[in-house]
C-alpha positions as CSV (number, residue, x, y, z in Angstrom):
1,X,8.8,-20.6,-2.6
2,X,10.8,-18.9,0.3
3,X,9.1,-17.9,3.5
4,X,11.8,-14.9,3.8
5,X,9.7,-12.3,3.4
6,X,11.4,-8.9,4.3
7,X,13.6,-10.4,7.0
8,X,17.1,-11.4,5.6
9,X,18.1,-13.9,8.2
10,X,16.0,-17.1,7.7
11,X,16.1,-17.9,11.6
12,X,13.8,-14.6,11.7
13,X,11.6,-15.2,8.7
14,X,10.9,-18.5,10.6
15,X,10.1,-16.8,14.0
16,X,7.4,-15.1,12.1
17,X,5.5,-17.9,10.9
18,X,6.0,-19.5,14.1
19,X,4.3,-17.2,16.4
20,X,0.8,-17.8,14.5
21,X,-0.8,-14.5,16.4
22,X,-2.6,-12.4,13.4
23,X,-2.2,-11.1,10.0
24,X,1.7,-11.9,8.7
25,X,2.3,-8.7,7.5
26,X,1.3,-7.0,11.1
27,X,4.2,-9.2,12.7
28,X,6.1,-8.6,10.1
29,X,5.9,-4.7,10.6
30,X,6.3,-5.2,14.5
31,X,9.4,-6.6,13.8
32,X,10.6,-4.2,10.9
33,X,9.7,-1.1,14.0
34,X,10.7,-2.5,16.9
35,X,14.5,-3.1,15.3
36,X,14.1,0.2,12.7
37,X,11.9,2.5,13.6
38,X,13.8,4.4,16.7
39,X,12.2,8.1,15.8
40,X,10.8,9.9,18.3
41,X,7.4,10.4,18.7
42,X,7.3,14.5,18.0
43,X,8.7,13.5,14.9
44,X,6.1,12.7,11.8
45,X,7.5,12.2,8.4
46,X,5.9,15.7,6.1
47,X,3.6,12.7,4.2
48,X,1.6,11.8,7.6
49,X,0.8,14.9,8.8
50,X,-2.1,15.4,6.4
51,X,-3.7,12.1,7.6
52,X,-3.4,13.6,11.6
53,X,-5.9,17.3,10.3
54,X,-8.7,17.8,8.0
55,X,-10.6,15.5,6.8
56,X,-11.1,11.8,8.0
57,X,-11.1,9.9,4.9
58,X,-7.7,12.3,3.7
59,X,-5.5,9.2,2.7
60,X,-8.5,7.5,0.4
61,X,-10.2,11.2,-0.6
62,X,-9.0,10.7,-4.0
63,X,-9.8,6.8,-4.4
64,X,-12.7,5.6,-5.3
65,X,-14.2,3.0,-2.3
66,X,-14.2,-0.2,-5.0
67,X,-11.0,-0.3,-7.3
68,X,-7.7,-1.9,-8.4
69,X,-5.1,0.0,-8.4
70,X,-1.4,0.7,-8.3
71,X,0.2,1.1,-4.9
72,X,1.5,4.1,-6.7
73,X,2.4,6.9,-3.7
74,X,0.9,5.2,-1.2
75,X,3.1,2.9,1.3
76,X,1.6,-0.2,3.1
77,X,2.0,1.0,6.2
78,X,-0.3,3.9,5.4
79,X,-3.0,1.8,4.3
80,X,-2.7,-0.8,6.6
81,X,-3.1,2.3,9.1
82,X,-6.1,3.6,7.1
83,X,-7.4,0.6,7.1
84,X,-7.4,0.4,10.7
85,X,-8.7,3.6,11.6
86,X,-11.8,3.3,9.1
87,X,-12.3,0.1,10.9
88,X,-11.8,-1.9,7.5
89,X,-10.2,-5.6,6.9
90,X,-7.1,-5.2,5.8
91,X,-5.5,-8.0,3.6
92,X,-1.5,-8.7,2.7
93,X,0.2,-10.6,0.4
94,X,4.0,-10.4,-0.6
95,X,4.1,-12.4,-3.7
96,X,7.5,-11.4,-5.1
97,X,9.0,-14.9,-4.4
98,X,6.2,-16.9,-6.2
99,X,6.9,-18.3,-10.2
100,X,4.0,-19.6,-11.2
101,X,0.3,-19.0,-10.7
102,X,0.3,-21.9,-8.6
103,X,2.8,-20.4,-6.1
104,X,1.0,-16.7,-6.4
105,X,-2.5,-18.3,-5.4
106,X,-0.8,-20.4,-2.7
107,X,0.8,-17.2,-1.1
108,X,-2.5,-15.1,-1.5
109,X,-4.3,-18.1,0.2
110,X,-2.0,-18.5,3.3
111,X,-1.5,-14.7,3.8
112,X,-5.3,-14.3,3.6
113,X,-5.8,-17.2,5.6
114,X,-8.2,-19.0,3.3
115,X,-9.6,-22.1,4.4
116,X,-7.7,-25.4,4.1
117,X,-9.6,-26.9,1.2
118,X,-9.2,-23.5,-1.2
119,X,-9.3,-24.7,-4.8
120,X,-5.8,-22.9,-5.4
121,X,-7.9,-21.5,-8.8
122,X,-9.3,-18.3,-9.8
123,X,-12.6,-19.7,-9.7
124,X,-11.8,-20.7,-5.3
125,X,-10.0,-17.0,-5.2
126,X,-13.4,-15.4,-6.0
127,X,-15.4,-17.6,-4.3
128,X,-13.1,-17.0,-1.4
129,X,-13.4,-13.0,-2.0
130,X,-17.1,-12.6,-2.4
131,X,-19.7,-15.5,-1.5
132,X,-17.6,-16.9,1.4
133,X,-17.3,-13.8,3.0
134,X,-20.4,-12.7,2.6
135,X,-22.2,-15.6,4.2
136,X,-19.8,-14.2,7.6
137,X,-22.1,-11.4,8.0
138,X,-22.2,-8.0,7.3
139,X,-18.6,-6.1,6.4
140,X,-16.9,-3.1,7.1
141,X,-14.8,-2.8,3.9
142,X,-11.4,-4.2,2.6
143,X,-8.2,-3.2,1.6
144,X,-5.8,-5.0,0.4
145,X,-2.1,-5.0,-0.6
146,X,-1.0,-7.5,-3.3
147,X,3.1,-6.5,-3.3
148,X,5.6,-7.4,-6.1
149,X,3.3,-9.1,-8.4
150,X,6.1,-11.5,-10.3
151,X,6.6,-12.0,-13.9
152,X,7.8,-15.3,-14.2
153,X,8.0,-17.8,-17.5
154,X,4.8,-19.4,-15.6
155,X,3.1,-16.8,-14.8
156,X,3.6,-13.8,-17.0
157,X,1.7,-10.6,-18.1
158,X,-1.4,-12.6,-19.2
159,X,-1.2,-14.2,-15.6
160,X,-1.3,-10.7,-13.8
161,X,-3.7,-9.6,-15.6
162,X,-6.4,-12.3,-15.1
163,X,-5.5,-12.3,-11.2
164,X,-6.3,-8.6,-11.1
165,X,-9.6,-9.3,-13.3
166,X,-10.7,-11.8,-10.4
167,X,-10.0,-8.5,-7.9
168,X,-11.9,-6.3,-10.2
169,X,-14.9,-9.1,-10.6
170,X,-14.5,-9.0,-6.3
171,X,-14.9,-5.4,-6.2
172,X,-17.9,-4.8,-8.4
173,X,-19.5,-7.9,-6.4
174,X,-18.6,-5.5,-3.2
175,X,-19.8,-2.4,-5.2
176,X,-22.9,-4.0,-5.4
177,X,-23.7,-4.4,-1.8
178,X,-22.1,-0.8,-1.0
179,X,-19.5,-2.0,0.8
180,X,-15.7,-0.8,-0.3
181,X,-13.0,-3.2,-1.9
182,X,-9.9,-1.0,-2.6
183,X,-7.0,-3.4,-3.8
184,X,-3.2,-2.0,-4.5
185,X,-0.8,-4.0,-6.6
186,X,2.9,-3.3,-7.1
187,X,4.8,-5.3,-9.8
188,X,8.3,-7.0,-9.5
């Protein structure tokens, strides 16, 4: 498993994971902006402006608040801004270098930052996405990004699927106590 996630230059993907301050794929996009994203500030791309009028929940309007879904139209960024702004947790994992289900529940541990003794399972990944959550308190709501779900000789379509049927078990445990769980997957 690499830990070159969307820089090119490992000496950069190795800054990242150095630094330790928050969530990997906020540094990550600090990065990707501060060397990319040189537009000026008048300028909005035609797809934001509907998220700066009208109504507040515009971006998730048409999602339902406990699901597991496609990333479809929507781009991280967006929801990781969504997220934000409705004051939600928002959870990242790029899993497009992992090949087994070993390697995809290691990656969705560190990015979530799971504790140390997770079970690497799918018995730990709920327990880790329901119970031990809940005993923190009360929550706001999550969203989160699983990105380039692999197909791999170890772990193939069956494999997806029962890692998106522990998300869906998550988000009708979330359901339950009326509080929102809105998951986005992409695929390889």
């Amino acid at each position: 498993m690499s830990d070159n996630i969307y820089a090119h230059d490992h000496s950069v993907a190795s800054d990242l994971f150095a630094t330790g301050d928050g969530n990997l794929f906020q540094r990550v996009l600090r990065l990707r902006m501060t060397e990319h994203d040189n537009r000026p500030d008048d300028e909005t791309r035609p797809e934001e402006s509907h998220l700066q009028e009208g109504d507040p929940e515009a971006l998730f309007a048409t999602v339902r608040p406990n699901i597991v879904q496609s990333i479809r139209a929507f781009r991280v960024q967006e929801l990781a801004d969504e997220a934000s702004r409705l004051g939600q947790h928002f959870l990242y994992a790029y899993l497009g270098q992992a090949q087994s289900k070993q390697e995809v529940l290691e990656t969705i541990a560190l990015s979530f930052l799971f504790p140390k003794h997770f079970g690497k399972n799918y018995d730990a990944l709920y327990d880790s996405l329901t119970d031990l959550v809940q005993q923190a308190g009360s929550q706001p709501g999550f969203v989160i990004v699983l990105e380039q779900l692999p197909i791999a000789q170890k772990f193939d379509k069956e494999g997806r699927e029962v890692l998106l049927d522990v998300f869906r078990d998550a988000a009708e445990f979330w359901a339950e106590r009326k509080v929102a769980f809105r998951v986005f997957y992409s695929f390889v």
